[in-house]
Kinemage of the C-alpha trace (Angstrom):
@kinemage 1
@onewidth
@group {chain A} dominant
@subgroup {mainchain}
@vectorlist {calphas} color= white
{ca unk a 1} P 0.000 0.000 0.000
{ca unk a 2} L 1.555 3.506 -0.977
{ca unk a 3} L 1.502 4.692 2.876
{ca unk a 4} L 3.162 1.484 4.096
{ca unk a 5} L 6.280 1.536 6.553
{ca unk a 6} L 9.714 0.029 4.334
{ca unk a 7} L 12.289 -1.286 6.692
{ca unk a 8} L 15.737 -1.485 4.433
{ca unk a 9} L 18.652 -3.555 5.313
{ca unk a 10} L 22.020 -2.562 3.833
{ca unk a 11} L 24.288 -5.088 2.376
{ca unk a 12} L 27.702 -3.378 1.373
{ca unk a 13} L 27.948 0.547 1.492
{ca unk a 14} L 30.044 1.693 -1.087
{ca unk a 15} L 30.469 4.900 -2.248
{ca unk a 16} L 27.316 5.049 -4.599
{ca unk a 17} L 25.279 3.532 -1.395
{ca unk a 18} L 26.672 6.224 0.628
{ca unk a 19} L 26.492 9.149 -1.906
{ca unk a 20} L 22.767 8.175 -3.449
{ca unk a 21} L 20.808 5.390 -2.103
{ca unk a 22} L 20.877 5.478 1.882
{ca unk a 23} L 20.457 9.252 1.885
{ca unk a 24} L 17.688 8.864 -0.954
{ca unk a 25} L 16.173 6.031 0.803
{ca unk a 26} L 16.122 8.218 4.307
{ca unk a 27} L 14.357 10.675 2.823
{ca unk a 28} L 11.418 8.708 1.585
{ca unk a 29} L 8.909 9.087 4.481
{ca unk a 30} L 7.814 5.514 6.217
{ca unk a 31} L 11.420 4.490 4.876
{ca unk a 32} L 14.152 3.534 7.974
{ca unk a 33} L 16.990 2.276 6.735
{ca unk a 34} L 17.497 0.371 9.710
{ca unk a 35} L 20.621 -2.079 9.523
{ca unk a 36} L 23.904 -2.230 7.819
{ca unk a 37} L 26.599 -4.890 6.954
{ca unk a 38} L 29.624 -4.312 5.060
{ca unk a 39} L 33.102 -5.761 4.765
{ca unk a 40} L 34.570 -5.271 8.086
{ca unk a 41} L 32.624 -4.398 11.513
{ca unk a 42} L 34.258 -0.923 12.194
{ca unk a 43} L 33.549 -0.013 8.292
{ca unk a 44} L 29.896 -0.721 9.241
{ca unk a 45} L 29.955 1.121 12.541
{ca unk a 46} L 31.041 3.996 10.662
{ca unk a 47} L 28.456 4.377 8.174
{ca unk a 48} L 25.831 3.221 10.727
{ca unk a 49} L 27.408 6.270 12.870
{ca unk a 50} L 27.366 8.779 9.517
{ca unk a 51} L 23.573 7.820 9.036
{ca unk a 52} L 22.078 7.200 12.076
{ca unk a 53} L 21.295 3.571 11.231
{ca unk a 54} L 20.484 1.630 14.554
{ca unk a 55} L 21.889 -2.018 13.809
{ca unk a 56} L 25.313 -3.302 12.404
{ca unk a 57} L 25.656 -6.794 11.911
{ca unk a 58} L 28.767 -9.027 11.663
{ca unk a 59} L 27.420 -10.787 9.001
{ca unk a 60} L 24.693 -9.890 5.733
{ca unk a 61} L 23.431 -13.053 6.787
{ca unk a 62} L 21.962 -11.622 9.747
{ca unk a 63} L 20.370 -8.937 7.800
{ca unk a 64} L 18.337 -11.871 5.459
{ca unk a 65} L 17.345 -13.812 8.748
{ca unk a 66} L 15.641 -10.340 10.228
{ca unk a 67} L 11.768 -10.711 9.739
{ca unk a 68} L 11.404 -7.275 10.164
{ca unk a 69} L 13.338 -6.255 7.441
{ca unk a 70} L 11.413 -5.523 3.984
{ca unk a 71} L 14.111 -5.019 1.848
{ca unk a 72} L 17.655 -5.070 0.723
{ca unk a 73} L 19.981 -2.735 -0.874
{ca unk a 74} L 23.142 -4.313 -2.518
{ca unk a 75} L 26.119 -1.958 -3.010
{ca unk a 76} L 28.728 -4.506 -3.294
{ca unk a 77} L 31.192 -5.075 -6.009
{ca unk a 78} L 29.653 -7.108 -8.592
{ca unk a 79} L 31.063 -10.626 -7.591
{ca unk a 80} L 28.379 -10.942 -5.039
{ca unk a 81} L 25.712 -9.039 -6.683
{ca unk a 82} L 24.594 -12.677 -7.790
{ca unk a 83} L 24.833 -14.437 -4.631
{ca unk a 84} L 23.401 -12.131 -2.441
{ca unk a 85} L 19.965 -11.780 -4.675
{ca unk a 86} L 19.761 -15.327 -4.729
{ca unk a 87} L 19.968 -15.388 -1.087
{ca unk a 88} L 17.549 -12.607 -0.334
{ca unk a 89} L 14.671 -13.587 -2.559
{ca unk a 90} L 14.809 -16.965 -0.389
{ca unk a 91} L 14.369 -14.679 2.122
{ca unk a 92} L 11.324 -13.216 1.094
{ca unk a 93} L 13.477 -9.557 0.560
{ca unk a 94} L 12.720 -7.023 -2.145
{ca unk a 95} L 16.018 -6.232 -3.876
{ca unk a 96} L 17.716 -3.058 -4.926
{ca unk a 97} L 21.045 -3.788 -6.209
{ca unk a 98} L 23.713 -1.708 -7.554
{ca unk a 99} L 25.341 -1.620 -10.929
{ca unk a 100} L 26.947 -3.669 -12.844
{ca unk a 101} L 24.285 -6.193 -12.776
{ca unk a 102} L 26.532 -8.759 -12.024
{ca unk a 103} L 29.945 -10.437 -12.808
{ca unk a 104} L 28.923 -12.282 -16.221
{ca unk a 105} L 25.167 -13.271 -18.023
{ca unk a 106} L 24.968 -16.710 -16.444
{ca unk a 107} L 25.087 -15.081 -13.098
{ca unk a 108} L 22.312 -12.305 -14.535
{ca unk a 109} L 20.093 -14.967 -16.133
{ca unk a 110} L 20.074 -16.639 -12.506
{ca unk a 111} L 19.219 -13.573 -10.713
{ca unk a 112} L 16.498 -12.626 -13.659
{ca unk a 113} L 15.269 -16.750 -13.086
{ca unk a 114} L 15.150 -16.069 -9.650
{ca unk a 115} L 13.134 -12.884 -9.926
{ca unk a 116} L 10.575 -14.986 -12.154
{ca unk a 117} L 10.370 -17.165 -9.509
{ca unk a 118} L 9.251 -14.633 -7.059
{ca unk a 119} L 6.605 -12.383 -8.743
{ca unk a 120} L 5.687 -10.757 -5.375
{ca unk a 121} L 9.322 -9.673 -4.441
{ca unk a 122} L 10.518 -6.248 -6.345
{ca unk a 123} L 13.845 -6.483 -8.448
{ca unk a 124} L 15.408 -3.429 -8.966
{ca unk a 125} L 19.181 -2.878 -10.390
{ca unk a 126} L 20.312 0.808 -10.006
{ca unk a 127} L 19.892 2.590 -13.911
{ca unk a 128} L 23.382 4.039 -15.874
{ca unk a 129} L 22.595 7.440 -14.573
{ca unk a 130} L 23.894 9.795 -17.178
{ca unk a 131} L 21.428 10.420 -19.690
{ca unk a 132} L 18.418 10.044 -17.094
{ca unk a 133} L 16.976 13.660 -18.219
{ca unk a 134} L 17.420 13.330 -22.207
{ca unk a 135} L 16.081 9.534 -22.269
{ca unk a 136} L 12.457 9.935 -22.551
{ca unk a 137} L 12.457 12.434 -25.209
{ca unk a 138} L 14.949 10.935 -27.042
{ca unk a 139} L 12.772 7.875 -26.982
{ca unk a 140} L 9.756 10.010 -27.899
{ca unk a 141} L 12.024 11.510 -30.869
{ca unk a 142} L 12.911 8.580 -32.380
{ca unk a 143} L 9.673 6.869 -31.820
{ca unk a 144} L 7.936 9.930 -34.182
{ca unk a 145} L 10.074 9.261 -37.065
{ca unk a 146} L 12.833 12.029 -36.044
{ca unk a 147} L 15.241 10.124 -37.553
{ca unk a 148} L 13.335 8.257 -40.327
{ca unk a 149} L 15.274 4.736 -40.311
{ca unk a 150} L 18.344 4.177 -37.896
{ca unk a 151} L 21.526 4.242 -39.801
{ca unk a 152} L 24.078 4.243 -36.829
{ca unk a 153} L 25.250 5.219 -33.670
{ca unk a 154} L 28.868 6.922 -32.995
{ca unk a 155} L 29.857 6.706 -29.409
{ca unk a 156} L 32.938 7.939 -27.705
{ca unk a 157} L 33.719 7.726 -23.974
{ca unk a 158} L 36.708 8.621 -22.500
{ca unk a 159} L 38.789 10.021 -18.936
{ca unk a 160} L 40.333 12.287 -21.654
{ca unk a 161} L 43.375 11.517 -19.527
{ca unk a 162} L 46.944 9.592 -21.051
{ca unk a 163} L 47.724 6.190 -19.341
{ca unk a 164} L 48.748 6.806 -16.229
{ca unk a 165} L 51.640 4.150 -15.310
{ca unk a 166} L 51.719 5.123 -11.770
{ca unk a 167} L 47.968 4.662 -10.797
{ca unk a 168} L 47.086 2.049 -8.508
{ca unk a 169} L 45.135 -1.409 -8.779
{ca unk a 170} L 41.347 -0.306 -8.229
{ca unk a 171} L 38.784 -3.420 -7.464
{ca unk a 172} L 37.209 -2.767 -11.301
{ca unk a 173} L 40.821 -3.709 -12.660
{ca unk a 174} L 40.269 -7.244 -11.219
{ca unk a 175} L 38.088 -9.356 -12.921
{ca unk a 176} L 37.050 -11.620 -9.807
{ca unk a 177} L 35.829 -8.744 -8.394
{ca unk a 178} L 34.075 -6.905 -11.236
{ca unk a 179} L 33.380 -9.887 -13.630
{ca unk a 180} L 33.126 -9.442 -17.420
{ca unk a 181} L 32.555 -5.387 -16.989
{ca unk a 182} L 35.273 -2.869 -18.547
{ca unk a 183} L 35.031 0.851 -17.560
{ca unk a 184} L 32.086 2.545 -18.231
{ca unk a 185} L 30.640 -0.084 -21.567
{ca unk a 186} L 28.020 -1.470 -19.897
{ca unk a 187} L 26.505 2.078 -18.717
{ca unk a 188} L 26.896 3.311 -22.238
{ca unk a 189} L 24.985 0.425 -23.769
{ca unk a 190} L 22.528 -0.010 -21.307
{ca unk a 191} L 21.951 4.149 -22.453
{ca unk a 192} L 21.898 3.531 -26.458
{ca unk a 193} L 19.667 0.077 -25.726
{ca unk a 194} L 17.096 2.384 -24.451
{ca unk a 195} L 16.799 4.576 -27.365
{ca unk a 196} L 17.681 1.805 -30.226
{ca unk a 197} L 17.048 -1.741 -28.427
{ca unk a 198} L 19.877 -4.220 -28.263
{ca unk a 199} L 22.345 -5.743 -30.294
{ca unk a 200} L 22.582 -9.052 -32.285
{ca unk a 201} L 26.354 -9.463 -32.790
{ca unk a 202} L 29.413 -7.539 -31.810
{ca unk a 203} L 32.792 -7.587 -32.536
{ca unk a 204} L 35.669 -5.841 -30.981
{ca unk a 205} L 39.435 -4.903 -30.125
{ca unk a 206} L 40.805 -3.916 -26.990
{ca unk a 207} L 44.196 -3.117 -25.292
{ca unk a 208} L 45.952 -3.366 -22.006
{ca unk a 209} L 47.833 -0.409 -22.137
{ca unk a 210} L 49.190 -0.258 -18.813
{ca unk a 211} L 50.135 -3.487 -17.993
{ca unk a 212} L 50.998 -4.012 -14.455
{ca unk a 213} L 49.627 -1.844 -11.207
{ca unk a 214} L 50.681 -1.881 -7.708
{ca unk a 215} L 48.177 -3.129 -4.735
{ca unk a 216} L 47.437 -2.062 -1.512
{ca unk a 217} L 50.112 -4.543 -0.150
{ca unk a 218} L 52.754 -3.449 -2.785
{ca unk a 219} L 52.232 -6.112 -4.992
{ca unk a 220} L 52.811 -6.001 -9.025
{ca unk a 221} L 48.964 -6.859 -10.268
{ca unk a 222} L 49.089 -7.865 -14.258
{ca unk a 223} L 46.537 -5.924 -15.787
{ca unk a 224} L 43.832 -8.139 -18.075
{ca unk a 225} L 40.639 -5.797 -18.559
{ca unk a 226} L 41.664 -3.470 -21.449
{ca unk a 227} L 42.038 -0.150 -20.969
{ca unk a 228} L 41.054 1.226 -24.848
{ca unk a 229} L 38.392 -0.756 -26.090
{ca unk a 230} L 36.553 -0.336 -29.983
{ca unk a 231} L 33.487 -2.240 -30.954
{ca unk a 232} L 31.361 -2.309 -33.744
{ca unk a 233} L 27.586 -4.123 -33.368
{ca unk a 234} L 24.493 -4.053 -34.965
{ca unk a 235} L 21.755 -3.448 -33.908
{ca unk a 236} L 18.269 -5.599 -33.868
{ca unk a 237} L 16.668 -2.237 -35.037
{ca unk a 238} L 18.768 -2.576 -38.108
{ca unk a 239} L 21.010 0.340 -37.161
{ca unk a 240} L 25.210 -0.200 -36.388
{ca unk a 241} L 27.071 0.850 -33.274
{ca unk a 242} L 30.663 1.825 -33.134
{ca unk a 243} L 32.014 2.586 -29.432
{ca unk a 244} L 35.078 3.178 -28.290
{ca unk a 245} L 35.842 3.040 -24.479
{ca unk a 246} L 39.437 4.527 -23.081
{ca unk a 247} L 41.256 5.619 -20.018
{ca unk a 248} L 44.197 6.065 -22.014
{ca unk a 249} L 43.077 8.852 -24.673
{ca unk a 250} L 44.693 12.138 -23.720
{ca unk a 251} L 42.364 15.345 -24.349
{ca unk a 252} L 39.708 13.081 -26.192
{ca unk a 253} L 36.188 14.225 -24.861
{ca unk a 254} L 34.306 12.576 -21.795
{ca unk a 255} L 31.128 11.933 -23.405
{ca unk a 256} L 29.997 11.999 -26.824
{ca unk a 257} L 27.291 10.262 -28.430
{ca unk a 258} L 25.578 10.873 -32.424
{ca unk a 259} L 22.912 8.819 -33.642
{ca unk a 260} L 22.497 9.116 -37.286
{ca unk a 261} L 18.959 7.961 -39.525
{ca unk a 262} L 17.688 8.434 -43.185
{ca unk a 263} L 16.364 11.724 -42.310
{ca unk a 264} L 17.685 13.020 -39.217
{ca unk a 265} L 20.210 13.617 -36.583
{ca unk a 266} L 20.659 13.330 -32.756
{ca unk a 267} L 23.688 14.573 -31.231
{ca unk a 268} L 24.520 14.167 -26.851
{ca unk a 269} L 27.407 16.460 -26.522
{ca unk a 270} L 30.014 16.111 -23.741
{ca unk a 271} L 28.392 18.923 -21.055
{ca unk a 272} L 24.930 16.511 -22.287
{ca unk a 273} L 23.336 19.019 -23.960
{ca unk a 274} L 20.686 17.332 -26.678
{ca unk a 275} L 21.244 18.766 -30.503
{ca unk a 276} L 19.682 17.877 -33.858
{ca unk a 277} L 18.866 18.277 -37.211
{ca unk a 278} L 16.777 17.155 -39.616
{ca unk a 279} L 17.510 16.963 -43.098
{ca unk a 280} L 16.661 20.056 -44.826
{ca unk a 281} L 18.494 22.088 -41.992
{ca unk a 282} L 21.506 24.685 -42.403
{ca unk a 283} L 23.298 23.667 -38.788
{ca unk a 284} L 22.253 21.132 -35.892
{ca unk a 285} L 20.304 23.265 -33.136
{ca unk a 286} L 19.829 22.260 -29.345
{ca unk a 287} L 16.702 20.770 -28.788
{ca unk a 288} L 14.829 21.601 -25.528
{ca unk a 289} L 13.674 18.438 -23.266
{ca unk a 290} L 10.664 19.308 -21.599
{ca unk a 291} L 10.278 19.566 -18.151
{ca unk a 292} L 8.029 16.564 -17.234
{ca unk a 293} L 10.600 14.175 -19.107
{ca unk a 294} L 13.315 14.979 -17.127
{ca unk a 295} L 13.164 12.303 -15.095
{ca unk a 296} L 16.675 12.183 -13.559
{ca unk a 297} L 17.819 10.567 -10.721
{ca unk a 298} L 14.760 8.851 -8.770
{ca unk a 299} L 15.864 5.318 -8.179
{ca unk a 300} L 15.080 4.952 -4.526
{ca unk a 301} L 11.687 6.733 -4.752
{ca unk a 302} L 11.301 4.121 -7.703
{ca unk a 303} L 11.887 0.804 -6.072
{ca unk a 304} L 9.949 2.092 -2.632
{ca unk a 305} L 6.650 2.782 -4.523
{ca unk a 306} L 7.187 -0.451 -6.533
{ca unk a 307} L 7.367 -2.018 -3.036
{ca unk a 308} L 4.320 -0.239 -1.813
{ca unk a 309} L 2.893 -1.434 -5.355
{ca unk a 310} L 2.160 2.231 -7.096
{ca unk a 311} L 4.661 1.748 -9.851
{ca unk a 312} L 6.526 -0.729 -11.833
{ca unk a 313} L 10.035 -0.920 -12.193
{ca unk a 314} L 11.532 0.709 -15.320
{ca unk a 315} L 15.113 1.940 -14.380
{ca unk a 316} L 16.144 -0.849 -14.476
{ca unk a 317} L 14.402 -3.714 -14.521
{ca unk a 318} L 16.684 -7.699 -14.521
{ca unk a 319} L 15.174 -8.058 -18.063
{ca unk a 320} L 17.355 -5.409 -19.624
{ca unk a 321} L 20.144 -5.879 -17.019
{ca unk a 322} L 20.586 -9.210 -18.362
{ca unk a 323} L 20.576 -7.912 -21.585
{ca unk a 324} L 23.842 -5.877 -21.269
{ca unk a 325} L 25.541 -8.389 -19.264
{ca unk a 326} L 25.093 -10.477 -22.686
{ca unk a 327} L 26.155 -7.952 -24.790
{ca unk a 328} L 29.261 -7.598 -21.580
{ca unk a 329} L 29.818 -10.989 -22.123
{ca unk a 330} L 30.008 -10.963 -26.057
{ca unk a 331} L 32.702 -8.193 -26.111
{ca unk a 332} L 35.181 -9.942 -23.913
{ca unk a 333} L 34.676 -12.988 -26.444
{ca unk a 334} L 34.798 -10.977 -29.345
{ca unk a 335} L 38.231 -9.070 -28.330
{ca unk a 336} L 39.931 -11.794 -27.088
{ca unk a 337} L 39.320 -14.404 -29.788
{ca unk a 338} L 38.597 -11.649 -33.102
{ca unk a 339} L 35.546 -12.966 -33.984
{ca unk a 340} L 32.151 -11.153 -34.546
{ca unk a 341} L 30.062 -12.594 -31.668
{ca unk a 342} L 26.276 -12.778 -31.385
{ca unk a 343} L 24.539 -11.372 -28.722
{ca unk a 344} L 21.644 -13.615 -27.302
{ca unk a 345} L 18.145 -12.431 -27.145
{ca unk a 346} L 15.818 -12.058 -23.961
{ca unk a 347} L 13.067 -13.716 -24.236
């Protein structure tokens, strides 16, 4: 019911927990985010201390054995995303769990299986944030012929910084810990599947530019995940993709996206400012997103009234999560053996 009380258990705060979802979950009325478990007790004691939350447990099994607890948020890294949904739909726990969906597509079509299995339990993973307030209207554009036909999508994301030979090992360099992901791919794709649907085969080339960091414990770490990464897939709309990924591109822009068609143009520049033109324009000319589709950020508001039952999950639901982790999955096959790869489809 949409006044009900929502008592959230936190399993793993990292920083997007900490920054976004306990905060945004606090602020919900009837919401108490009202236990936490993370890696180690005194890391738990002080987020528990920095938001007031009254219980820290030794273990997140503790939080899954609470009756009183409605729901789960999972900010860990993405080797346990799997494990811990599994466990918490057993529990009887809604589920709000962070980004990347998991570590590979087997792991996300056992979470989505799971879901499936539990049609009263919400599933919620948390939505590649950055083109929240352009998505529905480009959607909306595209959907009224904007474009005419798809022709292609050019996509560039970069640090627009040179490899840095010095820089640490961070937990998304390891694949145990972060699966199948590399850098920010899977945020741009789940972005351009929104507007264009998914692909049906990929092929790719990537690089390990810097090839060894140093751990915490002064260890030499060999580098696997590439650090540049191209790609080139069509699309099921009948459109092509080509995206290029780096940390290692010196001055090259953050962020920018251009989706071509037969009679139109769509252009997400790197402050993500939306720009067109259609075909008998001079010049492409920003395009103004109305208010009421700016949806931005709303992800805890979203998955509390989809456990109060006033909404449905859109941002994002497993169904398209384990559609990127197969399109995840295809890259690393396609760069490491050279072969165009097809991407499975969701039923």
């Amino acid at each position: 019911m949409p006044g009900d009380d929502v008592r959230v258990g936190i399993i793993g705060a990292g920083a997007n927990t900490r920054l976004r979802h306990i905060p945004g979950l606090k602020a919900i009325k009837g919401v108490e985010v009202a236990a936490v478990a993370n890696r180690t007790r005194a890391s738990g004691e002080r987020v528990a201390g920095e938001f007031d939350i009254a219980t820290v447990c030794d273990d997140w099994r503790q939080i899954l054995d609470d009756e009183s607890i409605d729901a789960v948020c999972i900010g860990t890294w993405p080797y346990m995303h799997c494990t811990l949904t599994l466990a918490a739909l057993d529990a009887g726990k809604h589920v709000l769990v962070e980004a990347r969906m998991a570590a590979n597509a087997q792991e996300a079509r056992d979470m989505l299986e799971a879901s499936k299995a539990n049609p009263d339990l919400v599933t919620q993973i948390v939505p590649a944030p950055h083109t929240l307030e352009l998505d529905r209207h480009i959607i909306d554009l595209i959907a009224d012929g904007y474009l005419g036909d798809p022709v292609g999508v050019d996509m560039r994301v970069s640090t627009g910084k040179f490899a840095d030979f010095d820089s640490p090992k961070h937990w998304r360099h390891d694949p145990y810990l972060s699966g199948n992901n590399i850098m920010q791919m899977g945020i741009f794709y789940e972005a351009m599947m929104r507007w264009l649907g998914p692909a049906t085969s990929v092929a790719a080339m990537g690089q390990v530019v810097v090839k060894y960091r140093m751990t915490e414990d002064g260890r030499r770490y060999a580098m696997s995940i590439p650090d540049h990464l191209d790609m080139i897939a069509a699309l099921a709309c009948g459109a092509q993709a080509r995206i290029n990924v780096s940390a290692v591109s010196g001055f090259a822009p953050a962020e920018d996206t251009w989706i071509f068609g037969t009679d139109g143009t769509l252009h997400i520049d790197p402050k993500r400012v939306l720009h067109g033109a259609k075909r008998d324009d001079k010049d492409l000319r920003p395009i103004d997103v109305p208010r009421e589709k700016r949806i931005g950020w709303r992800v805890e508001e979203e998955f509390i009234s989809a456990v109060r039952g006033v909404e449905q999950v859109t941002r994002t639901n497993f169904y398209d999560g384990v559609a990127y982790m197969e399109f995840t999955d295809a890259v690393n096959e396609a760069f490491r053996t050279g072969k165009t790869v097809p991407v499975p489809s969701i039923g």
